[in-house]
C-alpha positions in Angstrom: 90.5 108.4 60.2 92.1 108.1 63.3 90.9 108.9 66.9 92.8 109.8 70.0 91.5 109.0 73.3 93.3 111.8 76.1 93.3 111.0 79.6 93.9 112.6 82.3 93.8 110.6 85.5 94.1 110.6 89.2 94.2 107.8 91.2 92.6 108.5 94.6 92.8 104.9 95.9 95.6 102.8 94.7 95.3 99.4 96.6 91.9 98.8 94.3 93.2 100.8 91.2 94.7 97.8 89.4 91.2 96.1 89.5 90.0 98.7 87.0 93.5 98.2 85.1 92.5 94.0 84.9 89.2 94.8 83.3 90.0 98.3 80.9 93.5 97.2 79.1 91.3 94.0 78.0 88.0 96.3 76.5 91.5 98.3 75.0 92.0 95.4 73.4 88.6 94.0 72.0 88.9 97.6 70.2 91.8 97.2 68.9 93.3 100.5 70.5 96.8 101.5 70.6 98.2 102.9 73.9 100.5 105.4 72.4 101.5 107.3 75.8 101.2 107.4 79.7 102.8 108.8 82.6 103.1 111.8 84.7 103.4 114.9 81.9 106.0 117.2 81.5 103.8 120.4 81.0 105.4 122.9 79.2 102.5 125.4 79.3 100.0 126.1 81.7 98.7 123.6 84.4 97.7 120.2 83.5 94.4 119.6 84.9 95.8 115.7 86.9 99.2 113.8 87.8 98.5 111.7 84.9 98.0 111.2 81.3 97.1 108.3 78.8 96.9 108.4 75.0 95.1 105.8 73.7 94.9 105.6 69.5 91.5 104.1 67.9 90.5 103.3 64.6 87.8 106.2 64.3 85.7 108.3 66.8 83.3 105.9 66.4 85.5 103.0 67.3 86.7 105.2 70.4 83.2 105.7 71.9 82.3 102.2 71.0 84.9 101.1 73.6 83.8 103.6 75.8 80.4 102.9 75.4 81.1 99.0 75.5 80.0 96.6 78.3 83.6 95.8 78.6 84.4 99.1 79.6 81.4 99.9 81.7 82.3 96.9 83.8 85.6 98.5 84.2 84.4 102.2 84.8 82.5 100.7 88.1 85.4 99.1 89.0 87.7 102.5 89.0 84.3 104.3 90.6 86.0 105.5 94.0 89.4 104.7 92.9 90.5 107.3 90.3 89.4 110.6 89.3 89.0 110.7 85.3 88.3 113.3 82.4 88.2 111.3 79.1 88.2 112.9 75.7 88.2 111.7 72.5 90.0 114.1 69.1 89.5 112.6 65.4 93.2 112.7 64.5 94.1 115.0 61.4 
């Protein structure tokens, strides 16, 4: 079953944000995920928590966290540390 990853993002320091983006759309990738959205949201209800959202679409919650978990995407998590502001979930799809 599918898995989708939700992110919502700020970037605090965007000289050395696309440092992060050269390491992370690759470990995307490896796992074979599918970015399905991104951008600034157009909330229609209530207050969206950052500036920015990502939907990212995974195989399985397993594959999801696997990416997450990965040393392709630790690599780029220190990379973004000091840079962006994330919250990262992941929902099985229905």
């Amino acid at each position: 079953m599918s898995a989708y990853m939700i992110v919502q993002a700020e970037i605090t320091n965007p000289e050395k944000f696309p440092e992060y983006q050269k390491l992370a759309l690759p470990a995307v990738q490896k796992y074979k995920g599918k970015i399905l959205g991104r951008g600034a949201p157009d909330t229609v209800e209530g207050q969206w928590a950052a500036p920015l959202a990502l939907i990212i679409e995974f195989e399985s919650v397993e594959v999801a966290k696997d990416f997450f978990n990965s040393p392709e995407y630790t690599a780029a998590r220190e990379a973004r540390a000091n840079t962006a502001n994330f919250v990262m979930s992941i929902i099985p799809g229905a």
